[in-house]
C-alpha positions in Angstrom: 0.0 0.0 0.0 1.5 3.3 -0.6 2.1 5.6 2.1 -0.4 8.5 0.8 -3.1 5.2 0.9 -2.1 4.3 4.1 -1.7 8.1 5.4 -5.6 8.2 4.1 -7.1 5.6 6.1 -5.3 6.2 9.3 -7.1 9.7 9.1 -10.6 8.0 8.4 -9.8 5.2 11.3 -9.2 9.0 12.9 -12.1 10.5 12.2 -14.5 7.4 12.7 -13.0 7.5 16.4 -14.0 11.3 16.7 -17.1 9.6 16.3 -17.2 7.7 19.2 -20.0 8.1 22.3 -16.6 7.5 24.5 -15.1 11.0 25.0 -11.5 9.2 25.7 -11.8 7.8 22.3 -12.2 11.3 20.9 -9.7 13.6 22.7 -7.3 10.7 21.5 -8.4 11.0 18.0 -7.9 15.1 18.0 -4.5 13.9 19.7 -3.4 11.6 16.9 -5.1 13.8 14.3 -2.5 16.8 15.2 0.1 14.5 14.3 -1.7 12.4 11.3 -4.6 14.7 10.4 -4.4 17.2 7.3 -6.6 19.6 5.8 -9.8 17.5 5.0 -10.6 16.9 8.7 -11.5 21.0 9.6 -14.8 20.3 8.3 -14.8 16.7 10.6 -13.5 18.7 13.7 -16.3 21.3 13.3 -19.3 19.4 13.1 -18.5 17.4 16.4 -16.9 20.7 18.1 -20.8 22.0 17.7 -22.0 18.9 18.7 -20.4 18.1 21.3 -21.3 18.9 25.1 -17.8 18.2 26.7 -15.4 21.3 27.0 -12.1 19.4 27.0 -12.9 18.3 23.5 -13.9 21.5 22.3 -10.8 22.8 23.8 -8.6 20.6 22.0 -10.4 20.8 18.5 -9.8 24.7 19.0 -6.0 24.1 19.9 -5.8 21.9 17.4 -7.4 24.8 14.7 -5.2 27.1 16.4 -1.5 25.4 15.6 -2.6 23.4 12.4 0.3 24.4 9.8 -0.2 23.1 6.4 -0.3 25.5 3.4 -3.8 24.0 1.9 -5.6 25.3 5.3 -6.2 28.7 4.8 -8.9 27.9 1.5 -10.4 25.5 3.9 -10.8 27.5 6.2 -12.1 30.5 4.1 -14.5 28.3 2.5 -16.0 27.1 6.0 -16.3 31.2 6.7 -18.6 31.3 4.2 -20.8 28.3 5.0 -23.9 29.2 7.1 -23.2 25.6 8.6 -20.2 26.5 10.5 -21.7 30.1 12.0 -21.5 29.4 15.3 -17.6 28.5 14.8 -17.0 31.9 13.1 -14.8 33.0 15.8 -12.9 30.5 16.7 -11.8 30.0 12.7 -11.3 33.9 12.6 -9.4 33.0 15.7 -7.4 30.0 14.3 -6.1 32.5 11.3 -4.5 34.5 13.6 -3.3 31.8 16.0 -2.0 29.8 12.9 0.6 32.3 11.5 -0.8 31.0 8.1 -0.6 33.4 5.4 -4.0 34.6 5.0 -3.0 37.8 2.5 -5.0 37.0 -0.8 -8.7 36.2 2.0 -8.7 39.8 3.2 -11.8 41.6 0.8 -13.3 38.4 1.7 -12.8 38.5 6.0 -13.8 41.8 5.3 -16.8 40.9 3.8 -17.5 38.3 6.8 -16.8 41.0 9.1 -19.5 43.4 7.8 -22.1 40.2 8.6 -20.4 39.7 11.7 -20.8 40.6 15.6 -18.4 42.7 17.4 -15.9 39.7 19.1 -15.7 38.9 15.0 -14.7 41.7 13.6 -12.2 42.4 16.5 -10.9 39.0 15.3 -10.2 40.3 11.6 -9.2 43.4 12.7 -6.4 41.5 14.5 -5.8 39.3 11.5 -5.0 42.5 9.9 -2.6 44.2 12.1 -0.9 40.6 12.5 0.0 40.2 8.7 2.9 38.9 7.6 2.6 40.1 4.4 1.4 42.5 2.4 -1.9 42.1 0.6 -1.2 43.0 -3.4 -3.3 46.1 -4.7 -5.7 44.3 -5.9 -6.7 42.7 -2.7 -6.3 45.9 -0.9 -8.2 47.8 -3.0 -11.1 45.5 -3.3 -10.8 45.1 0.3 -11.0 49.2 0.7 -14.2 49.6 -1.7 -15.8 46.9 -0.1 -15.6 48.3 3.6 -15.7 52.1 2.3 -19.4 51.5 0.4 -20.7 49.6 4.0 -19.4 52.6 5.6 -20.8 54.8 3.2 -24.1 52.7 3.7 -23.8 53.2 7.4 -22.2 56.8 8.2 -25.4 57.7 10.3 -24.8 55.2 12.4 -22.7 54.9 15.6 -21.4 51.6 17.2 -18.1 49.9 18.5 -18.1 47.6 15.6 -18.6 51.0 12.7 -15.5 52.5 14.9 -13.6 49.1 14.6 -14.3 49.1 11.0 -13.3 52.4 10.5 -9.8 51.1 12.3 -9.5 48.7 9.9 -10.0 50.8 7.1 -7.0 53.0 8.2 -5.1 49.9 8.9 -5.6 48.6 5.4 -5.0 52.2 4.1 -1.2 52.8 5.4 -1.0 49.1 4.0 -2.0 50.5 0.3 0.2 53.8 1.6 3.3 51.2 1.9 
């Protein structure tokens, strides 16, 4: 069998143990899955982090999110942002960006664009994103990025909230970004 077959069913005897009614069996799993696991178990990890009731697993699926390092993560992630599926783990995937040190660059008109539909907590997570880059977005990204939050802004200028001020930060952040 070649490794890349046998790398592909440890990771599904993985994930069918992140199944299991026995909590040991899962914190084992997200234990083994750190070490074994790739990209195509986010979407795995998610769907038993919101179903699950125990803390110390949703503990270690976020830690897990948190220090993941592969290069094929951040469209997985992105794409996970968008599905209405996964809403209630907006922030801790927003979070996991950050956490990651993942180069996240080419996603920012689209966090952007999640954190206009977002709470507060969420936006202060891609506003962090942001000041936390490593590098810098190209011009196309920043502008898009720009227009996208100037027209909501435009749309909202009557209003007054934390989240239209921590917009409004972001837009100067991604400003001196376009400036450098």
């Amino acid at each position: 069998m070649s490794d890349e077959k046998s790398k592909n069913k440890k990771i599904q005897l993985l994930l069918k143990d992140l199944q299991s009614k026995e909590s040991s069996k899962q914190l084992e799993a997200v234990s083994s899955l750190r070490t074994h696991g790739n990209e195509t178990c986010i979407e795995p990890l998610l769907e038993i982090w919101n179903t699950t009731k125990s803390d110390d697993l949703r503990f270690e699926i976020e830690d897990l999110l948190n220090n993941i390092k592969s290069s094929k993560v951040p469209a997985v992630i992105m794409s996970c942002l968008s599905e209405n599926k996964y809403q209630n783990q907006k922030q801790i995937l927003l979070s996991s960006i950050w956490n990651s040190g993942l180069d996240y660059h080419d996603y920012i008109a689209q966090l952007i664009s999640i954190a206009l539909e977002s709470e507060l907590i969420e936006v202060l997570e891609v506003e962090t994103i942001i000041e936390n880059l490593e590098y810098v977005p190209s011009d196309e990204v920043l502008n898009e990025s720009l227009l996208i939050l100037g027209n909501y802004l435009n749309e909202h200028k009557s209003e007054s909230s934390p989240k239209i001020d921590l917009l409004i930060q972001i837009g100067v952040i991604l400003k001196k970004l376009n400036e450098d």
